[in-house]
C-alpha positions as CSV (number, residue, x, y, z in Angstrom):
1,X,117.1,-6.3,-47.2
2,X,119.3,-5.9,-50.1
3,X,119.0,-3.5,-52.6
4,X,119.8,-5.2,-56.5
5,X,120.5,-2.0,-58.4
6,X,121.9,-1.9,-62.4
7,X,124.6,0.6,-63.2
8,X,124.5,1.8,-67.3
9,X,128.1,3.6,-67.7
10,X,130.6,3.9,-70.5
11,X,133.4,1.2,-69.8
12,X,136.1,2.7,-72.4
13,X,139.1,2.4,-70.8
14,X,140.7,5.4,-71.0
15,X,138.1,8.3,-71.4
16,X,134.7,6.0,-70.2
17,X,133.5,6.4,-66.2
18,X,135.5,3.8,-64.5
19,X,136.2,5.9,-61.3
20,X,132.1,6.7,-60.9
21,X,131.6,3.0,-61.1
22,X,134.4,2.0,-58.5
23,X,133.0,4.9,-55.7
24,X,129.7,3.3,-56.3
25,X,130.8,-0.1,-55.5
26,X,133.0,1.1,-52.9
27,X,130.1,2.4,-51.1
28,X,127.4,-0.1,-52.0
29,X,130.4,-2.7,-49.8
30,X,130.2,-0.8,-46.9
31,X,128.3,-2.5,-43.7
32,X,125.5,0.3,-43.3
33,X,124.0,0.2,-46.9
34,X,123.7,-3.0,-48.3
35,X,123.5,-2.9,-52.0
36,X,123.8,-5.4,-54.7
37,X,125.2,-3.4,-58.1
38,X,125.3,-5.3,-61.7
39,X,127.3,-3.3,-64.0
40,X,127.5,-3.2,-67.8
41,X,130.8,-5.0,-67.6
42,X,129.7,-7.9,-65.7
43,X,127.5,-8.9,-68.0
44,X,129.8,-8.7,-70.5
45,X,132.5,-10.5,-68.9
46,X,130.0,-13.4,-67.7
47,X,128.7,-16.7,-68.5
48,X,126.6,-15.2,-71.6
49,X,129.8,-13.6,-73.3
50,X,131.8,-16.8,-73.1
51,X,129.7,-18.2,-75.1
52,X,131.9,-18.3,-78.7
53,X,128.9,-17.5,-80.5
54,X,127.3,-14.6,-78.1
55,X,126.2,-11.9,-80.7
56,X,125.0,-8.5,-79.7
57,X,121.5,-9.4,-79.2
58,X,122.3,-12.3,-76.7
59,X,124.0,-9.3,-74.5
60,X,120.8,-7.2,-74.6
61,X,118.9,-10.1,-73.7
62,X,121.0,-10.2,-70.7
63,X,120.9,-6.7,-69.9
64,X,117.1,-6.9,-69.7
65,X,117.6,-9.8,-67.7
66,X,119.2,-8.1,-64.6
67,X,117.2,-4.8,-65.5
68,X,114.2,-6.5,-65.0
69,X,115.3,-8.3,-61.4
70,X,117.1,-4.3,-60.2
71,X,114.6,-1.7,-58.4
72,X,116.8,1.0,-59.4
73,X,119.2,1.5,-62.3
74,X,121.8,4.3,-62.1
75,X,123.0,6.1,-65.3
76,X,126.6,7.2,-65.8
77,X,127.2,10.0,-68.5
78,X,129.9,11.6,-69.0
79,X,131.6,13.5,-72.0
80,X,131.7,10.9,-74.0
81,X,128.7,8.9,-73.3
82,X,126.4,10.2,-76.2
83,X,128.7,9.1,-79.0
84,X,129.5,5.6,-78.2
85,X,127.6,3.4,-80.6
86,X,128.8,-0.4,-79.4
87,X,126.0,-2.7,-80.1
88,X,124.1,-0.9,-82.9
89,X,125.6,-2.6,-85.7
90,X,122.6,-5.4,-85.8
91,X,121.6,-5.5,-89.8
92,X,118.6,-8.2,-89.2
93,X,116.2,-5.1,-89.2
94,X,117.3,-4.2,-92.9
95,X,118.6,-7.0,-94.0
96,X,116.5,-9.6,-93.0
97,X,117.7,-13.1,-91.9
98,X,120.4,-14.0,-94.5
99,X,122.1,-11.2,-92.8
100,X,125.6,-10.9,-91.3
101,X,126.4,-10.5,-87.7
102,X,130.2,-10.4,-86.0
103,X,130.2,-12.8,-82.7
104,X,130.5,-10.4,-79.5
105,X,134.6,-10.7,-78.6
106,X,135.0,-12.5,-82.6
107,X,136.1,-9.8,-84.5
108,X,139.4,-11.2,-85.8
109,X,136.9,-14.6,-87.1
110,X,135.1,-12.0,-89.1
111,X,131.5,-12.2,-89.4
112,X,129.0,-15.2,-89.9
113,X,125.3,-15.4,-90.7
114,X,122.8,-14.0,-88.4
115,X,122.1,-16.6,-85.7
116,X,118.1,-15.2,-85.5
117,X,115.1,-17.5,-87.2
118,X,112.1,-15.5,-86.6
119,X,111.7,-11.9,-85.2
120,X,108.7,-10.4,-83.6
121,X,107.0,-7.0,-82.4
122,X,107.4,-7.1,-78.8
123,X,104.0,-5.8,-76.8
124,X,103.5,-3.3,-74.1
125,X,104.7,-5.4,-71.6
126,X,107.4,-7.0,-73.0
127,X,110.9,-6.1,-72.9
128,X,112.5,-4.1,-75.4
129,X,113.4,-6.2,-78.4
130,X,117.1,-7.7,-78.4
131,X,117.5,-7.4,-82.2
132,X,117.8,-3.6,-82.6
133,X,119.9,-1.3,-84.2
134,X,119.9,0.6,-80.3
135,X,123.6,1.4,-78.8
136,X,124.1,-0.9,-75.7
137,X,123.3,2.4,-73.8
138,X,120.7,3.3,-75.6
139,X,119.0,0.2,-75.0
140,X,119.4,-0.7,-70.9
141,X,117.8,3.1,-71.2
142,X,114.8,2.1,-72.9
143,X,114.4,-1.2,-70.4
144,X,114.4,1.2,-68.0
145,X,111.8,2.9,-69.1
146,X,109.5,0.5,-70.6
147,X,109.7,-1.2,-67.5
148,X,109.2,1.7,-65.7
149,X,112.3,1.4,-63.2
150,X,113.8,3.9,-60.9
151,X,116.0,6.1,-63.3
152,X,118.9,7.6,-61.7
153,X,121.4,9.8,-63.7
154,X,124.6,11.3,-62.8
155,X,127.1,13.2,-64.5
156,X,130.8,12.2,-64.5
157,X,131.5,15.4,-63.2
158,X,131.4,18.4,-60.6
159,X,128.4,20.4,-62.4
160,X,125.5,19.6,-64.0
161,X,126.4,18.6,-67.9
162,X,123.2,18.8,-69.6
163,X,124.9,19.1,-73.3
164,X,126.2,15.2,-72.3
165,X,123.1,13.5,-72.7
166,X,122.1,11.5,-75.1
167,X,119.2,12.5,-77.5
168,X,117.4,9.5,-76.0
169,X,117.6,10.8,-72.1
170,X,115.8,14.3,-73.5
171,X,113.3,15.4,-70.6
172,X,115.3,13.9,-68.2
173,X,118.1,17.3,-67.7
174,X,116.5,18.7,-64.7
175,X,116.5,15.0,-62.7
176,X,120.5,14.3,-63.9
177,X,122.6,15.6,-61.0
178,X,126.6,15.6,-61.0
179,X,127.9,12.6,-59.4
180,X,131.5,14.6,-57.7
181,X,131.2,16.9,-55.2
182,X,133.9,18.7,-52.7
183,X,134.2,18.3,-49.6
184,X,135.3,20.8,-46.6
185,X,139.2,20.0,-47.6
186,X,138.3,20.9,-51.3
187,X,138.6,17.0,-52.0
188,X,136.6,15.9,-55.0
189,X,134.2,13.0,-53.1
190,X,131.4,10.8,-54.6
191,X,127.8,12.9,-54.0
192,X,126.5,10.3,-52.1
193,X,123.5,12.2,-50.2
194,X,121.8,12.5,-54.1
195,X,122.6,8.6,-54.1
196,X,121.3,7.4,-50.9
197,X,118.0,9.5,-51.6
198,X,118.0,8.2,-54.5
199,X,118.0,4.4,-53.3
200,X,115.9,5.1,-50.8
201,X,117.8,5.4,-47.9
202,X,117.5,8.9,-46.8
């Protein structure tokens, strides 16, 4: 059986986690573990970002989406990860519905009227509200929590980094682990006996 599992990284592409992401998917291909990732990037290059009007919140829907459907979902931090702030320039909370909002991929249109008739208070079991003023981070983060998935972290990086999380993964530095290890050549490699415990397969 196939294991669906959600990767959260930072997809900037000069100083984001690109290489983490590519050793995962490089591994989750081969023919003894059979793994089924959905990346941040996917989503955003799919069917719901085509959509000329996708806003922000139409993204996080997503993102709960295939959170919701993944038994684990791996974290990515690296240096960088706990200033990016994509996706938490919603105004609705503040501003109410006559608000602004910039189209996801629309920038050079400028911004149109929030797209958003009624709002609500999710419950316990919902997921976390797409109309937020949460980071894209930030907010696959609290889906994973709230719906109480297997949280995997790993640091872009040879050592444990515990100064790279985010305010929001506080509690979490002693289960974060570095993602890089060497091998007997002195070869940087992909840490993959954390992983495979991780997903269950050791």
């Amino acid at each position: 059986m196939r294991k669906k599992v959600y990767i959260s990284a930072d997809y900037a592409p000069n100083d984001g986690d690109q290489s983490v992401i590519d050793e995962l998917h490089k591994w989750g291909n081969d023919n003894l573990h059979k793994v089924d990732y959905c990346d941040t990037a996917e989503v955003v290059s799919g069917s719901v970002s085509n959509n000329s009007d996708c806003r922000a919140c139409d993204l996080k829907s997503e993102f709960n989406n295939q959170i919701n459907v993944s038994s684990v979902v791996i974290f990515i931090i690296g240096d960088k990860t706990a200033s990016r702030v994509a996706g938490s320039t919603c105004r609705r909370l503040y501003d109410g519905e006559n608000c602004s909002c910039t189209p996801y991929k629309q920038n050079a249109n400028g911004s149109t009227r929030c797209k958003v008739h009624e709002t609500f208070e999710p419950g316990p079991d919902d997921n976390v509200g797409s109309i937020n003023c949460y980071s894209y981070l930030e907010h696959e983060f609290k889906q994973a929590q709230k719906k109480k998935k297997n949280i995997v972290i790993v640091y872009n990086s040879l050592y444990k980094q515990p100064s790279w999380l985010p305010s929001y993964m506080k509690g979490y530095e002693n289960d974060a682990q570095p993602f890089w290890t060497k091998n007997a050549l002195g070869n940087r490699v992909g840490n993959y006996a954390f992983i495979k415990q991780a997903l269950g397969y050791e």
